[in-house]
C-alpha positions as protocol buffer text, in pm:
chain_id: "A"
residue {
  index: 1
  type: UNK
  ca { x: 3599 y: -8255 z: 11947 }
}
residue {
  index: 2
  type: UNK
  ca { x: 3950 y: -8303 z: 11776 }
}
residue {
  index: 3
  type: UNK
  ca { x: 4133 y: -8608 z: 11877 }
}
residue {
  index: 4
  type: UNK
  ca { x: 4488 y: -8679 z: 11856 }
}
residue {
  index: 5
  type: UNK
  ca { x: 4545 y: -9042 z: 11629 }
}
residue {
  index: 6
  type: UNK
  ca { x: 4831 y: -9223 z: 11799 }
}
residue {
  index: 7
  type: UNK
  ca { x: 5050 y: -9436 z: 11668 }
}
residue {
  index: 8
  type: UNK
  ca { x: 5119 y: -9796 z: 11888 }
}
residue {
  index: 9
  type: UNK
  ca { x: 5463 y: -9659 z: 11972 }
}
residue {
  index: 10
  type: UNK
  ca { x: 5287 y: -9325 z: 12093 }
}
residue {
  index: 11
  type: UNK
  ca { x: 5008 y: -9472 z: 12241 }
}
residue {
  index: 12
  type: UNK
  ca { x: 5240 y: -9646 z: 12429 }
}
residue {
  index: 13
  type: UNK
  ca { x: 5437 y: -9405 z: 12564 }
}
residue {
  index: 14
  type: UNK
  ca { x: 5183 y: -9155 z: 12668 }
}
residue {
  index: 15
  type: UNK
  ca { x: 5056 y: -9396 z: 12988 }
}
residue {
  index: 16
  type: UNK
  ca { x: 5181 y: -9322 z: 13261 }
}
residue {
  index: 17
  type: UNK
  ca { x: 5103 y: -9505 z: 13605 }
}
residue {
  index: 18
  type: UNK
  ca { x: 4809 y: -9241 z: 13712 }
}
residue {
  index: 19
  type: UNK
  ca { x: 4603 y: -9276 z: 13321 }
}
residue {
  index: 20
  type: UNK
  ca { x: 4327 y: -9453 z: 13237 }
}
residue {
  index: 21
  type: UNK
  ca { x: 4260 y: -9591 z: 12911 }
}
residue {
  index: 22
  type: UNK
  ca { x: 3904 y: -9609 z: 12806 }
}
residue {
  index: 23
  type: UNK
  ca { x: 3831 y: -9903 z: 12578 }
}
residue {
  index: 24
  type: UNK
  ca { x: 3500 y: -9849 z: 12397 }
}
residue {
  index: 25
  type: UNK
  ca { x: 3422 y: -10137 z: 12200 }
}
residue {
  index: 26
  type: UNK
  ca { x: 3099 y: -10377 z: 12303 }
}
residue {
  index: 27
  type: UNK
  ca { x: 3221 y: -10655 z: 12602 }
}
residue {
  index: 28
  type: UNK
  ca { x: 3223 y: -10945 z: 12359 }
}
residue {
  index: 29
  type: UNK
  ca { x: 3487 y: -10813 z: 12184 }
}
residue {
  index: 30
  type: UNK
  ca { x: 3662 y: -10633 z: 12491 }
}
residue {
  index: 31
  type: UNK
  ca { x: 3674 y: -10980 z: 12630 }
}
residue {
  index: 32
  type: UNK
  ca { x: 3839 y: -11141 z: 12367 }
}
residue {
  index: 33
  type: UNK
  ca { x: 4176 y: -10915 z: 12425 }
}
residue {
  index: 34
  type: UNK
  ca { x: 4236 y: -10561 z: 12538 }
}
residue {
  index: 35
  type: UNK
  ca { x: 4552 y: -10356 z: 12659 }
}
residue {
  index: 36
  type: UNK
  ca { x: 4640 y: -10437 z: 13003 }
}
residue {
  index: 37
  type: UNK
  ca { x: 4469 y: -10214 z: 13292 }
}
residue {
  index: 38
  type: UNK
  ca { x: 4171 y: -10106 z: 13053 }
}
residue {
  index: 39
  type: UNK
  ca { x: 3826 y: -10003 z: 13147 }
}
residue {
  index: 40
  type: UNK
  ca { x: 3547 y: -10130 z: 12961 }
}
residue {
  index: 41
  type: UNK
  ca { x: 3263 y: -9893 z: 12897 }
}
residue {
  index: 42
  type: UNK
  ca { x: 3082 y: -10014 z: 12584 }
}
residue {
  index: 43
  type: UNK
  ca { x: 2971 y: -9719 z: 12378 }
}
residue {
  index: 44
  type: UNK
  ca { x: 2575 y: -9781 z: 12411 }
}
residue {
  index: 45
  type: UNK
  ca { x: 2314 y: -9563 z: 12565 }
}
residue {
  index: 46
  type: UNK
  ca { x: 2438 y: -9544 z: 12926 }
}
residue {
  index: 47
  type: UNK
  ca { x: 2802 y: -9501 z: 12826 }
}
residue {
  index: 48
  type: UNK
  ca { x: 2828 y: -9086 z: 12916 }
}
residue {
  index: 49
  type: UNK
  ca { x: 2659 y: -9231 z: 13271 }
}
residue {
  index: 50
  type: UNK
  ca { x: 2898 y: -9515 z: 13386 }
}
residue {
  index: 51
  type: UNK
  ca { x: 3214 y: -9321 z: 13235 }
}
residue {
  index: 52
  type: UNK
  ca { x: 3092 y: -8993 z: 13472 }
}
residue {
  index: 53
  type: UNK
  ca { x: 3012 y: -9244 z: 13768 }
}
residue {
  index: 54
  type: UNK
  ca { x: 3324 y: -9488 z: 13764 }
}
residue {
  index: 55
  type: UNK
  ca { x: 3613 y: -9293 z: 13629 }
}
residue {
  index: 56
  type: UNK
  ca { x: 3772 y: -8983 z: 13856 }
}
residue {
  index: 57
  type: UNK
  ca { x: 3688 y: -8662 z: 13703 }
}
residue {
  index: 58
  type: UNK
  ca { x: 4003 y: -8514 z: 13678 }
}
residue {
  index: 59
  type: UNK
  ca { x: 4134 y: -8832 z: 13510 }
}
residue {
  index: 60
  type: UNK
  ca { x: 4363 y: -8809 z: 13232 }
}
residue {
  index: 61
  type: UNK
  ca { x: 4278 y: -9071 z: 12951 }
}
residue {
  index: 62
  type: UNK
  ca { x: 4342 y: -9261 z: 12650 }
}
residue {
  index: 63
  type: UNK
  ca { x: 4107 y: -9424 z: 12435 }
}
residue {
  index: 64
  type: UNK
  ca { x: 4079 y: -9715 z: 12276 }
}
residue {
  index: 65
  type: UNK
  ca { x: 3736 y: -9796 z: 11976 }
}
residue {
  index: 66
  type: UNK
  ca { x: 3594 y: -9941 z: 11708 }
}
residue {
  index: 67
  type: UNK
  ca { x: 3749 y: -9759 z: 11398 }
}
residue {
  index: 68
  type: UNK
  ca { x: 3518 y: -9525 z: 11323 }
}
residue {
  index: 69
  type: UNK
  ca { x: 3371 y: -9373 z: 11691 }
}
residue {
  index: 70
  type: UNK
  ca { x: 3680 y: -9165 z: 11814 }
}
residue {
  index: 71
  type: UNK
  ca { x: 3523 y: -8917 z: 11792 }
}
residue {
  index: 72
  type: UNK
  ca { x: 3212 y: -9004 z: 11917 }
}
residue {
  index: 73
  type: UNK
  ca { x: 3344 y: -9174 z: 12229 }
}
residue {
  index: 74
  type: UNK
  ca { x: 3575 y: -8878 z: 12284 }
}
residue {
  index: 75
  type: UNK
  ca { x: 3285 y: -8585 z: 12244 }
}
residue {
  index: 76
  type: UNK
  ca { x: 3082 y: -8822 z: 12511 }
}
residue {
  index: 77
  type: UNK
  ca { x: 3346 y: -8817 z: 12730 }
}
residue {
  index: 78
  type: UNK
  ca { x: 3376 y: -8450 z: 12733 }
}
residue {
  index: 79
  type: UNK
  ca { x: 3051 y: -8428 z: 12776 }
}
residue {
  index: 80
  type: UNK
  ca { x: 3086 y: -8608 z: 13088 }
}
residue {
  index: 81
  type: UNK
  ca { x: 3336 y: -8398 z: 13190 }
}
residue {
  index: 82
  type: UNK
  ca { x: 3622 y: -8523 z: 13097 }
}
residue {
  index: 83
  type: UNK
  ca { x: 3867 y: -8263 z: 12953 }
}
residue {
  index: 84
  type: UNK
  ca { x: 4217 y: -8426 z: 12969 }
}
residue {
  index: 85
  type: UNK
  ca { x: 4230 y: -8691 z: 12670 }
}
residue {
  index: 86
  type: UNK
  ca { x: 4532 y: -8719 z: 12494 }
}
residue {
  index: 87
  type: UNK
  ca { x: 4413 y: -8915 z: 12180 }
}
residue {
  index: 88
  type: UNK
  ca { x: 4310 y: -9294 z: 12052 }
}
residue {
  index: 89
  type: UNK
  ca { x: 4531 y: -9575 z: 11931 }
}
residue {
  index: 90
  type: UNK
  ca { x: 4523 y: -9531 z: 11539 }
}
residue {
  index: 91
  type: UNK
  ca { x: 4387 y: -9858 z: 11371 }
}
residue {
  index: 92
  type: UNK
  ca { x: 4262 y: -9990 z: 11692 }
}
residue {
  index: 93
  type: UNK
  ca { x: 4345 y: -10275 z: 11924 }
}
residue {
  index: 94
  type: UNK
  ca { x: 4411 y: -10510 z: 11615 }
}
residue {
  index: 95
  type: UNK
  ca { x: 4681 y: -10232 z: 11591 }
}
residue {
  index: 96
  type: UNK
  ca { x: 4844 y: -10291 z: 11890 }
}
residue {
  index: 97
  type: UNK
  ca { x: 4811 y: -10666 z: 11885 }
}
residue {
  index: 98
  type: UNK
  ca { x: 5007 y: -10670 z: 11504 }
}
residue {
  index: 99
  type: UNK
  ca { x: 5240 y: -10501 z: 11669 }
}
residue {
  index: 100
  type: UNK
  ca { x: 5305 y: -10762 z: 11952 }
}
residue {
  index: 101
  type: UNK
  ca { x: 5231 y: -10552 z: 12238 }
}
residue {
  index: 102
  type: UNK
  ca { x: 5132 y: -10734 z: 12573 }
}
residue {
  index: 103
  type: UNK
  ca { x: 4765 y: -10818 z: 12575 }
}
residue {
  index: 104
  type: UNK
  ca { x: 4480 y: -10972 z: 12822 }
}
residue {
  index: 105
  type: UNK
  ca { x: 4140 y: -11087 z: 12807 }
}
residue {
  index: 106
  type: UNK
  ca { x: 3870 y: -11226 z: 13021 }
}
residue {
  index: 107
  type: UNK
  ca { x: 3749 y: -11564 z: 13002 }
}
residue {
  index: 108
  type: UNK
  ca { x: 3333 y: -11623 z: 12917 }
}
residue {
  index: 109
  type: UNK
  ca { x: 3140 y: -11910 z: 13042 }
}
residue {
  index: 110
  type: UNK
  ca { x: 2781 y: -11975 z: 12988 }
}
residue {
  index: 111
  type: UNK
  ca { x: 2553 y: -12005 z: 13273 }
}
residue {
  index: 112
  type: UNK
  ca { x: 2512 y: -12385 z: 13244 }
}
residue {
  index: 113
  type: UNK
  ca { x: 2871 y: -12400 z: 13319 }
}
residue {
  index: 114
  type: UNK
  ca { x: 2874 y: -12177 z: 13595 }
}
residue {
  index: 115
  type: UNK
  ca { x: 2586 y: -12398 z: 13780 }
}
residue {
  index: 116
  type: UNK
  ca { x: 2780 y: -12675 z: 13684 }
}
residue {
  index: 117
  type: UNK
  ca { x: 3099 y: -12574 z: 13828 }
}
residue {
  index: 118
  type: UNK
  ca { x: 2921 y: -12457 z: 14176 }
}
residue {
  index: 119
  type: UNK
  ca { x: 2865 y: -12786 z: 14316 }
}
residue {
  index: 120
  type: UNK
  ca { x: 3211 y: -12918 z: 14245 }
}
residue {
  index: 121
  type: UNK
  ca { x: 3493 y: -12589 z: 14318 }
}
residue {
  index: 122
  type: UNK
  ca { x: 3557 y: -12536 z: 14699 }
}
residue {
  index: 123
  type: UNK
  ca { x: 3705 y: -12236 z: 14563 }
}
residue {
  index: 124
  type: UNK
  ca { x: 3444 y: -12095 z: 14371 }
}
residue {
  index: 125
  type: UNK
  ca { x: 3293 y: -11689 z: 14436 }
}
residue {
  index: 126
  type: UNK
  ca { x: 2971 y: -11578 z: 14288 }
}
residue {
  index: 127
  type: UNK
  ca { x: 2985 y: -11187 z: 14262 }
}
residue {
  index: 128
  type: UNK
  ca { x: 2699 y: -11014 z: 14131 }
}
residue {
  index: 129
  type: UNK
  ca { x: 2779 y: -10674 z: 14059 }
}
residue {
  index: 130
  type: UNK
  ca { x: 2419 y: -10517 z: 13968 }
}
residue {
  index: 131
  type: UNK
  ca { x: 2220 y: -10244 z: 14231 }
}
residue {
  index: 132
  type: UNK
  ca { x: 2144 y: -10434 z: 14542 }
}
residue {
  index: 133
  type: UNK
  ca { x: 1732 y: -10406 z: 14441 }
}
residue {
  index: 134
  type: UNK
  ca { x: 1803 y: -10608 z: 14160 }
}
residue {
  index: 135
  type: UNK
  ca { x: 1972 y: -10865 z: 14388 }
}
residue {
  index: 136
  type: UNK
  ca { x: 1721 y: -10885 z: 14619 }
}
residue {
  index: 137
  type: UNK
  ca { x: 1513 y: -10946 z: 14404 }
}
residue {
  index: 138
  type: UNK
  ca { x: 1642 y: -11267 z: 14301 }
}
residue {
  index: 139
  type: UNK
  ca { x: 1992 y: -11355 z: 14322 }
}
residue {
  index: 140
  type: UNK
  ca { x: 2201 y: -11713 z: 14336 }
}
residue {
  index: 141
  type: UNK
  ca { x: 2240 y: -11910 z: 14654 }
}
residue {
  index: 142
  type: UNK
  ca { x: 2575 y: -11776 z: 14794 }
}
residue {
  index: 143
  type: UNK
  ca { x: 2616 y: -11527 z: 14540 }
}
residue {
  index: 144
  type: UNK
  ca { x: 2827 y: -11181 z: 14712 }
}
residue {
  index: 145
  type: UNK
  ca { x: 2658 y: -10882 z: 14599 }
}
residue {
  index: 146
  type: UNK
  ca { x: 2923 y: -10553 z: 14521 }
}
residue {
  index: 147
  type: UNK
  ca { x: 2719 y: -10307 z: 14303 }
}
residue {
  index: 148
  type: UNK
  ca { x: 2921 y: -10185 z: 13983 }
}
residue {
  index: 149
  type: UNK
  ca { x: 2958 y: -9835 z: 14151 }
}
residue {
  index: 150
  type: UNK
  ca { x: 3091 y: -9977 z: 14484 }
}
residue {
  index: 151
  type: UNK
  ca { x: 3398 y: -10170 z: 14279 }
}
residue {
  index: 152
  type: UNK
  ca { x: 3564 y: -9805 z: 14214 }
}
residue {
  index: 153
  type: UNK
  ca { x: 3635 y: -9852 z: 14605 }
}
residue {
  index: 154
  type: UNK
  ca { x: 3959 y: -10067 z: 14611 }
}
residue {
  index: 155
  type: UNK
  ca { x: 3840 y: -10154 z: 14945 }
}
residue {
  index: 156
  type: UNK
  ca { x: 3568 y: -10366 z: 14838 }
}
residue {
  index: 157
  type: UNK
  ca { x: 3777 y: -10621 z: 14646 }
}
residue {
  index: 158
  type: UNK
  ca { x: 4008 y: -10618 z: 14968 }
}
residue {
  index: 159
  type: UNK
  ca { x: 3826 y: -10983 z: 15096 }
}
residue {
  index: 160
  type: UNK
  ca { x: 3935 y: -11178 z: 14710 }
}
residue {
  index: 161
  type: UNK
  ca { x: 4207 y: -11436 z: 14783 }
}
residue {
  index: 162
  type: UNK
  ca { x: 4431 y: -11530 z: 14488 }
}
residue {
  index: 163
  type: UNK
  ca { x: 4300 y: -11882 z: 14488 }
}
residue {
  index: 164
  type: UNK
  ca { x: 3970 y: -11807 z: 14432 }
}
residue {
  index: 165
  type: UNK
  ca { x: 3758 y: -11878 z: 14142 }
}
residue {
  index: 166
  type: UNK
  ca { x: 3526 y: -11573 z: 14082 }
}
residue {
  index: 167
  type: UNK
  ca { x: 3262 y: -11605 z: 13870 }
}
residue {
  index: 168
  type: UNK
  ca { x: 3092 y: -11233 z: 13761 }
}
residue {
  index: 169
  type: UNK
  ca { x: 2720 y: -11142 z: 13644 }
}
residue {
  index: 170
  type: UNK
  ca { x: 2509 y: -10860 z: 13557 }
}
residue {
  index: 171
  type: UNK
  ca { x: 2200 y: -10815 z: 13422 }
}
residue {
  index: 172
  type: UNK
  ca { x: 2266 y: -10897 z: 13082 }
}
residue {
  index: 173
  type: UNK
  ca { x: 2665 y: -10934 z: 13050 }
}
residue {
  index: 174
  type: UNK
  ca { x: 2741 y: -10517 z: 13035 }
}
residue {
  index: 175
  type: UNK
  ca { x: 2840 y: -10427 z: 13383 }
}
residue {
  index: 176
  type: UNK
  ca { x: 3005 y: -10773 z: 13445 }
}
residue {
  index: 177
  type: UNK
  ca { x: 3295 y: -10695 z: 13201 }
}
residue {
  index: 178
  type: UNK
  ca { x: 3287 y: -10329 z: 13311 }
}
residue {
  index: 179
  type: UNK
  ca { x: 3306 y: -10481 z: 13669 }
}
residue {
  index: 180
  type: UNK
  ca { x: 3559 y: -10719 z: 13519 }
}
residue {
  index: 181
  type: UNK
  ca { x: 3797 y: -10513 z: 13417 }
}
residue {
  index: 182
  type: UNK
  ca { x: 3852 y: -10291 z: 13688 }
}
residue {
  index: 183
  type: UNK
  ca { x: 3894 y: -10617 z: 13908 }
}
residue {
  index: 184
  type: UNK
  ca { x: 4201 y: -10688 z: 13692 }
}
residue {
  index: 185
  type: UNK
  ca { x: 4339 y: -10344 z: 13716 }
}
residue {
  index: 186
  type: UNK
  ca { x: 4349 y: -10407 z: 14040 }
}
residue {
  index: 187
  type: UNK
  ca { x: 4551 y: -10729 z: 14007 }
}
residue {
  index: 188
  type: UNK
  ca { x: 4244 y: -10985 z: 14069 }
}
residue {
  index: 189
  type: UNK
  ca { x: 4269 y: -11202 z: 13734 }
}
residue {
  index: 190
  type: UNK
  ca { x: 4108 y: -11556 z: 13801 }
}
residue {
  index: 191
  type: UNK
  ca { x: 3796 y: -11431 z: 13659 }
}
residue {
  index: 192
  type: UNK
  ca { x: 3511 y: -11555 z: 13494 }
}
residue {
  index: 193
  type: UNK
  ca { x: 3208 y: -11366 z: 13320 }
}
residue {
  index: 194
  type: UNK
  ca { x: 2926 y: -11514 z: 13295 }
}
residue {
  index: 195
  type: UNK
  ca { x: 2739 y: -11481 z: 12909 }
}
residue {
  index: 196
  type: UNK
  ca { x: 2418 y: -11308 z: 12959 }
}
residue {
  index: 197
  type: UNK
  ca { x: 2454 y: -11278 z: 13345 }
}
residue {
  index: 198
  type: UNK
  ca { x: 2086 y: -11285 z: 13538 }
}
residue {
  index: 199
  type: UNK
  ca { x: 1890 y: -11335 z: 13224 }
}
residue {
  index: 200
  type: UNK
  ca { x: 2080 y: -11696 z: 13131 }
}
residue {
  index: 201
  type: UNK
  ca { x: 2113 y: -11765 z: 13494 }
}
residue {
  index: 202
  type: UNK
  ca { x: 1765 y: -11763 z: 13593 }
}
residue {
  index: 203
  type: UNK
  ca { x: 1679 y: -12022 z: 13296 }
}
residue {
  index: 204
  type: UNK
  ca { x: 1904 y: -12290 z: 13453 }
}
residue {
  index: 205
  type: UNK
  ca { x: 1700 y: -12533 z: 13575 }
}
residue {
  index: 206
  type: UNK
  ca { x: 1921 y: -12643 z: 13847 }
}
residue {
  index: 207
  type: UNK
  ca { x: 2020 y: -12275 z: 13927 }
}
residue {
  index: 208
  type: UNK
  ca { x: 1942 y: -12222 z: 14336 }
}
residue {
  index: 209
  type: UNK
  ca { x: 1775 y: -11883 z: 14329 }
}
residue {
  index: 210
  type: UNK
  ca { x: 1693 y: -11703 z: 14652 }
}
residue {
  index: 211
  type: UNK
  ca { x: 1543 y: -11344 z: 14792 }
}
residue {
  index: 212
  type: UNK
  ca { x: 1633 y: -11131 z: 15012 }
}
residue {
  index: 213
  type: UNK
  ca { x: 1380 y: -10973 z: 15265 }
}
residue {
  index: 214
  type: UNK
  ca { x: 1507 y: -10676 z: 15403 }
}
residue {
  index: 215
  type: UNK
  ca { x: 1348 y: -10527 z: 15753 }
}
């Protein structure tokens, strides 16, 4: 699939309120900084899957990658179903951060710190974002559960007061900053994502893990 290289100043003027910009790039370095109102979908195996599930069909996008998979991320968007894609910022985010252009990011914590942290926050939230099996499974005391998939419901972040502290895991750390970012294009920012998610969390020795038993 050809794909239009933008320029900053023409990336920049081809969003519009209703687009979507698709940032490719692995979460660690999404997190770091990323244009405003991006979706993170890494570019790994299930990519083609959570870009089909969370993002409207009809969507008109922009993308944003690590130099060297446009293309790539743009063919597995089509692939997806996604025909509407008006090109990728040339040179990258590094691009648009040269070029002082407003930026965000999302803040990382360990696990230790997030266990630390529970006893002492009034206005701490747990929300664990993978499938509701998984948190049944095991989960942390408290913890809300809001699958990835239910987060493309604006609805479900309706409860989130501004003065809470919400603290997001996944699995490993992949659907956290996924779940992350559409959080703050919805305007929820006091985030935290927790490094590793379940599979640091569980380790914690003074983590309070409980199951759920479903009738």
């Amino acid at each position: 699939m050809d794909i239009k290289a933008l320029s900053t100043d023409s990336f920049k003027q081809a969003i519009t309120e209703d687009l979507i910009i698709i940032d490719s790039r692995q979460p660690v370095v999404f997190s770091n900084g990323f244009i405003p109102g991006s979706v993170n979908i890494g570019l790994q195996e299930k990519f083609s899957e959570w870009a089909s599930n969370l993002i409207p069909a009809n969507s008109h996008l922009l993308i944003v990658t690590e130099a060297g998979q446009e293309t790539e991320t743009a063919n597995r968007l089509k692939q997806s179903g996604f025909s509407t894609i008006s090109g990728y910022l040339n040179g990258g985010f590094e691009t648009w951060r040269k070029a002082g252009e407003p930026t965000d990011m999302i803040i990382d914590v360990e696990a230790d710190e997030l266990i630390m942290d529970i006893p002492f926050d009034n206005n701490l939230v747990i929300l664990d974002v993978r499938k509701e099996a998984e948190f049944d499974q095991a989960h942390l005391k408290n913890a809300i559960n809001i699958p990835l998939l239910k987060l493309t419901d604006p609805g479900s972040m309706a409860n989130f007061e501004d003065e809470q502290n919400i603290y997001i895991y996944s699995a490993g750390g992949y659907r956290s900053v996924i779940a992350a970012s559409l959080l703050k294009r919805q305007d929820i920012h006091n985030l935290r994502n927790v490094l590793g998610g379940w599979n640091k969390i569980k380790e914690q020795k003074k983590a309070e893990l409980v199951k759920v038993k479903r009738v």
